[in-house]
VODOVO-748351 format. One record per atom (N, C-alpha, C): residue in one letter; x negated, y, z negated. Coordinates in pm, whole numbers, padded with zeros to 5 digits, always signed. Layout:
BEGIN
aXYZ...
This chain:
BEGIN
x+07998+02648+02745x+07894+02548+02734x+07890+02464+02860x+07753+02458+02892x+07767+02303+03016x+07746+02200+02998x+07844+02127+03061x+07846+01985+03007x+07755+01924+03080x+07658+01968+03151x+07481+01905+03199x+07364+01876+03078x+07372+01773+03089x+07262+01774+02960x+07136+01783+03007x+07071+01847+02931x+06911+01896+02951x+06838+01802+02939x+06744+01856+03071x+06635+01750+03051x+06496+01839+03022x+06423+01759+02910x+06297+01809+02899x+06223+01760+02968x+06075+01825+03051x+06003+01779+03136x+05919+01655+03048x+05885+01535+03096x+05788+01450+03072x+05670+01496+02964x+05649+01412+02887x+05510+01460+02795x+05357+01419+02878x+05273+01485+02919x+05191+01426+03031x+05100+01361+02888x+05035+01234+02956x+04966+01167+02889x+04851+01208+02807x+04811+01180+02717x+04666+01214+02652x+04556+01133+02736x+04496+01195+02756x+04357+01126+02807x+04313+01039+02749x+04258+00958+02840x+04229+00841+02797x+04059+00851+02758x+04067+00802+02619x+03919+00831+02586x+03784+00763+02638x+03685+00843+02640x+03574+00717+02676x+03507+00629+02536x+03545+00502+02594x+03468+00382+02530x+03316+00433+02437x+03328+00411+02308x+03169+00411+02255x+03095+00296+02321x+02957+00340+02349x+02859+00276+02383x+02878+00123+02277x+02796+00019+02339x+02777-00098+02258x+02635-00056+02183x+02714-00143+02069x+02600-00105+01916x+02411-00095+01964x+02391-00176+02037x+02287-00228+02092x+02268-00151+02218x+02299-00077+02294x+02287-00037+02424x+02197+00094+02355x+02125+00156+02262x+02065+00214+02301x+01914+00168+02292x+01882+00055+02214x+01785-00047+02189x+01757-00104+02350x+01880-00149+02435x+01853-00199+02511x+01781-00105+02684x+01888+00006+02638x+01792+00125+02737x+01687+00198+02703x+01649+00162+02581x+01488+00228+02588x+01377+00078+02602x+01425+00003+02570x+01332-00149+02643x+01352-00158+02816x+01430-00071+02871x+01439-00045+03039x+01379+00048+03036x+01358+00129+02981x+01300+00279+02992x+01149+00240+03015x+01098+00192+02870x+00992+00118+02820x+00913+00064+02937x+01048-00021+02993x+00918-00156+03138x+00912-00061+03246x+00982+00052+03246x+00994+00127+03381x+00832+00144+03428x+00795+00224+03545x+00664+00297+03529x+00636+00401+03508x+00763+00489+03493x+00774+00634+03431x+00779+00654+03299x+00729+00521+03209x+00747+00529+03096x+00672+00641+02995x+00559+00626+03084x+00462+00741+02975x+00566+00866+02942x+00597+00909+03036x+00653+01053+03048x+00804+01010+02981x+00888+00904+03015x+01030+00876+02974x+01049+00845+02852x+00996+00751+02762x+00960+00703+02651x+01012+00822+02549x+00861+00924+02561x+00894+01010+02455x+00985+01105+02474x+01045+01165+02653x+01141+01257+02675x+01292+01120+02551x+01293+01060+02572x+01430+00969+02532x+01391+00939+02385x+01299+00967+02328x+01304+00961+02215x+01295+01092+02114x+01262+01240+02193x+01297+01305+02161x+01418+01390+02178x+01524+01377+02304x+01707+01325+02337x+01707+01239+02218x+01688+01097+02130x+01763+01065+02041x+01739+01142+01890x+01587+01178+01892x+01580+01240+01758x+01679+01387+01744x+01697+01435+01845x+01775+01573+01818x+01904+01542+01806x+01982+01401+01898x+02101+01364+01895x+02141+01330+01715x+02045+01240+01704x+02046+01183+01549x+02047+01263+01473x+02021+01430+01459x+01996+01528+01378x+02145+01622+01377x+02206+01591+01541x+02271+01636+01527x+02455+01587+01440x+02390+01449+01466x+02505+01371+01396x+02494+01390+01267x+02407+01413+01225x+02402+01410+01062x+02490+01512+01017x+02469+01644+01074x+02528+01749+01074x+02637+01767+01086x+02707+01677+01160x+02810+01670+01276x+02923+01571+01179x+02865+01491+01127x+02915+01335+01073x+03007+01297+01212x+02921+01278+01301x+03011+01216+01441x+02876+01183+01536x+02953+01032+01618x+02847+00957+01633x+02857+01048+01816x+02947+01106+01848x+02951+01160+02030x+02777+01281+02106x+02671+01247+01994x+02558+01316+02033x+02479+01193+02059x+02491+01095+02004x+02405+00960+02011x+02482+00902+02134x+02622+00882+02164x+02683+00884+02281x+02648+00899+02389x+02659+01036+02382x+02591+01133+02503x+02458+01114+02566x+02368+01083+02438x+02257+01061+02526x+02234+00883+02592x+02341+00797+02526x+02328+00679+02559x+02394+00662+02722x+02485+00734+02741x+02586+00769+02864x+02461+00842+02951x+02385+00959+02907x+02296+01035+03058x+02176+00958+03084x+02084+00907+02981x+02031+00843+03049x+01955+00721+03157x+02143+00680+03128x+02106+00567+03262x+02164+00627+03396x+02186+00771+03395x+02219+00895+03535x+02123+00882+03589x+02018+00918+03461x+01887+00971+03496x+01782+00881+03569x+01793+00759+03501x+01719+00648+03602x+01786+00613+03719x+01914+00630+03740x+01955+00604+03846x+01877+00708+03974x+01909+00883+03921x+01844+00959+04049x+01717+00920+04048x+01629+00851+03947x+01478+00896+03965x+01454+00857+04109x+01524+00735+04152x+01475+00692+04338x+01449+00870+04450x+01586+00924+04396x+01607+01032+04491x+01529+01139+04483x+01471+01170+04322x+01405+01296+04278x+01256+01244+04369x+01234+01078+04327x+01076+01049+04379x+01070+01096+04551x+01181+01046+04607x+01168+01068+04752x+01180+01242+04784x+01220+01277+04755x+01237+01449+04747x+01104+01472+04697x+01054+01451+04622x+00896+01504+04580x+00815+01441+04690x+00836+01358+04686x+00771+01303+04838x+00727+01344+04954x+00862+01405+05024x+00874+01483+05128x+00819+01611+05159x+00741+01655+05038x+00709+01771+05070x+00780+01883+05064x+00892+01882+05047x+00940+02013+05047x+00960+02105+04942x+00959+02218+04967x+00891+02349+04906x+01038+02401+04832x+01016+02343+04742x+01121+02426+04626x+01076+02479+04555x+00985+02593+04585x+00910+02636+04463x+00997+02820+04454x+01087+02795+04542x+01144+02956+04557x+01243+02984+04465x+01296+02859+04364x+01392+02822+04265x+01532+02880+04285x+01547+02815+04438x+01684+02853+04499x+01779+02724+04483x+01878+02706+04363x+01937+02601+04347x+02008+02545+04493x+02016+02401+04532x+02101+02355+04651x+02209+02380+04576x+02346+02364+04691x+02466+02275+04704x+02495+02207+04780x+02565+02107+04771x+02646+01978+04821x+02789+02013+04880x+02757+02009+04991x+02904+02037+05047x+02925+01861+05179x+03072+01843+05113x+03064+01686+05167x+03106+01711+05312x+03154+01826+05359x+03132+01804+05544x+03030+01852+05581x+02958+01966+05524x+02789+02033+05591x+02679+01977+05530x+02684+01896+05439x+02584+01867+05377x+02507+01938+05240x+02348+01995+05232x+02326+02085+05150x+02292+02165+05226x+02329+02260+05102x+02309+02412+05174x+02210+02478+05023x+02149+02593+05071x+02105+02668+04984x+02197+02762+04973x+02207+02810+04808x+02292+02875+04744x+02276+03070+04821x+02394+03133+04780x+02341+03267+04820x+02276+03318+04690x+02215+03406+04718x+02156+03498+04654x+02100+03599+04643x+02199+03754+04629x+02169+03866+04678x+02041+03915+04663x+01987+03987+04758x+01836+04030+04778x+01730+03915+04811x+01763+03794+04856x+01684+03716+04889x+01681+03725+05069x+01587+03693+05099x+01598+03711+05288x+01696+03623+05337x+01767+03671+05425x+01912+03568+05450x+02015+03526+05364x+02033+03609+05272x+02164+03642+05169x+02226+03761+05194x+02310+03766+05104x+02443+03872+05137x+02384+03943+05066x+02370+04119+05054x+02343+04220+05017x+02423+04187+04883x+02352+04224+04778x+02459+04246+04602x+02516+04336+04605x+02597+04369+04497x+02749+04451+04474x+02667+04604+04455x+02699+04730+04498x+02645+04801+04478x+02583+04893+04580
């Protein structure tokens, strides 16, 4: 026998959960939604995100679908500045070539075999 006593490795922590929304925060982001000027179009996209969320909780008996949509759509007003200026500019994304983000080159367009200036596909 050795007289070294064993050590078990560390228990790594449980994640730390995310906070539920406040009771009121989704009342209060659709009255931002509401004064926005994208409201016509935002209004009913966010009220049909809560009716499916709400359908799905029922189902669910768990409140993390009403969550979810209380958490994305203040993402979503945040990019609208960037989506407006990108529509703006003119440029032609109509070839439905997803970007990427690369933090030393910038964006790049994705590959995609058989497109002009992509890598040949497998085969």
């Amino acid at each position: 026998m050795s007289a070294q006593p064993q050590h078990a490795p560390a228990p790594t922590p449980a994640p730390t959960p995310v906070p539920a929304p406040a009771p009121a925060a989704a009342a209060e982001l659709l009255a931002h939604i509401r004064a926005d000027r994208r409201a016509d179009r935002w209004v009913p996209a966010f009220e049909r995100d809560w009716a499916g969320a709400l359908e799905d909780s029922r189902h669910s008996y768990s409140l993390t679908p009403l969550h979810d949509v209380v958490r994305t759509w203040p993402a979503r007003r945040k990019a609208a500045p960037a989506v407006d200026a990108f529509l703006a500019s003119g440029t032609d994304d109509s070839d439905g070539v997803p970007f990427e983000f690369d933090e030393d080159a910038g964006p790049r367009r994705c590959a995609t075999p058989g497109r002009p200036g992509s890598p040949p596909g497998p085969g």
